[in-house]
C-alpha positions, 0 to 999 in steps of 0.5 A, spaced: 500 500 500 502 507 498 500 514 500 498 519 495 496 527 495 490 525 489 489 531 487 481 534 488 482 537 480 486 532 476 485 525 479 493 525 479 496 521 485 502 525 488 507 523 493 506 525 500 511 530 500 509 534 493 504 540 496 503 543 488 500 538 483 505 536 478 500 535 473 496 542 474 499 546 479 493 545 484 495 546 490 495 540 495 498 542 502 491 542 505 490 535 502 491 529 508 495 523 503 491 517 502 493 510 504 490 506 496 492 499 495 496 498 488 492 494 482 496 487 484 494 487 491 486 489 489 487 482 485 490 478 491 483 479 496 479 473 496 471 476 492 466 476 497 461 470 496 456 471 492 448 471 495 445 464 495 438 465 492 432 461 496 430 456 493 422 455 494 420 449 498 415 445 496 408 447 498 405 440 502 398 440 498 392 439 504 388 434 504 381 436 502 375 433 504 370 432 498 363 432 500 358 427 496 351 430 498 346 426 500 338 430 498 333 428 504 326 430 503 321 428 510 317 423 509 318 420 503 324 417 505 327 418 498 334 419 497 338 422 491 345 424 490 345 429 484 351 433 481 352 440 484 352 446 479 353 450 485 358 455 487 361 450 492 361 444 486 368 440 489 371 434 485 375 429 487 383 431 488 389 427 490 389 425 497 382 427 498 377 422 503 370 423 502 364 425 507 357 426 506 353 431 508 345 431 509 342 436 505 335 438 508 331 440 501 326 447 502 321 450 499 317 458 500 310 460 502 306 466 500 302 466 506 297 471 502 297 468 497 298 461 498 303 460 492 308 455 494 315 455 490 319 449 491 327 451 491 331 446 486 337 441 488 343 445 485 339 452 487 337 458 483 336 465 481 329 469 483 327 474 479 323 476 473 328 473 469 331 467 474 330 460 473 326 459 479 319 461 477 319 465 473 311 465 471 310 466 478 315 473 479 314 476 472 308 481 474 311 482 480 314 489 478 318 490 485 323 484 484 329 485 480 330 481 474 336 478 477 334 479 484 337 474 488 341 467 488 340 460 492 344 455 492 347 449 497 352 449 502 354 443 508 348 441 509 343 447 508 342 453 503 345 460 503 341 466 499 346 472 496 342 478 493 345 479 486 344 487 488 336 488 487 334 494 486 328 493 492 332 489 496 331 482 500 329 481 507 331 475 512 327 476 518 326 483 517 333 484 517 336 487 510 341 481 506 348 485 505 349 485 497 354 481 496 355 477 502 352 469 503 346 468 509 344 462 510 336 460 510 332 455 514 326 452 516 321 458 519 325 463 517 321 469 513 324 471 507 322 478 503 324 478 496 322 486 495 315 486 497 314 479 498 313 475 503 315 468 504 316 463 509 322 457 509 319 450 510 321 444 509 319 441 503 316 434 504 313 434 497 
């Protein structure tokens, strides 16, 4: 390692004892000299290993429990295993065992007309356009085309409002649009200005 004046203006590297730049004449008694190691001694230092980039493990796939759906109706005795078509269709994956869940099958009642609406296996849609009696809502100018969805989940049904102009009601209480409740047996269910209450369907 040597010692040099550099100068601030040139770059040149002056002896220890030059106070004047040999190259430019800039005057380097205020520049302390600097201890800089020659180029052979930079080649001699061993390189800094370079960063191990991390590998990613493996993900461990988590056993996913398949749920094959039993239909229950009361009093028929009758049993059924359909295809779901639902939001929560699951299909059989590696590593997967199977349980069964007894699904309790519903219908709704007009208490003021009587009319009686039995909700299908995979669910649907009411509204004025929906698959579930659609003759029935088509006159009914305060439901929505599109007003709400039913569909299975466990062993029950989950209704979701499909942002209906008019609203629905599950015992009196506003659903939030976009967010799953469930239904069952007894409760009272407000399509707009509806009125219908969940029941068994033993039919």
């Amino acid at each position: 390692m040597n010692e040099f004046r550099v100068c601030e203006f040139c770059g040149r590297r002056n002896q220890p004892d030059e106070l004047e730049c040999a190259q430019c004449g800039a005057d380097l008694s205020y520049v302390s000299p600097t201890v800089i190691a020659d180029a052979a001694e930079e080649q001699q230092k061993p390189s800094a290993p370079s960063a191990t980039i991390p590998v990613d493990q493996p993900e461990v796939p988590t056993p996913v429990i398949v749920q094959q759906l039993q239909v229950m109706r009361i009093g028929d005795g009758q049993t059924a295993h359909p295809r779901l078509t639902g939001p929560d269709q699951c299909l059989p994956q590696n590593g997967a065992s199977a349980g069964t869940l007894r699904l309790l099958l519903l219908r709704l009642r007009n208490p003021r007309d009587g009319m009686t609406i039995s909700i299908p296996v995979e669910g649907g849609v009411f509204g004025r356009s929906g698959a579930i009696a659609p003759g029935y809502f088509a006159d009914k100018p305060y439901v929505s085309g599109t007003h709400a969805k039913v569909y299975p989940k466990g062993n029950g049904y989950v209704l979701l409002d499909e942002r209906s102009t008019n609203g629905t009601r599950i015992n009196g209480r506003m659903v939030e649009r976009g967010r799953e409740e469930p239904i069952r047996p007894g409760d009272r269910l407000t399509l707009a200005n509806i009125d219908f209450i969940v029941e068994v369907d033993e039919e």
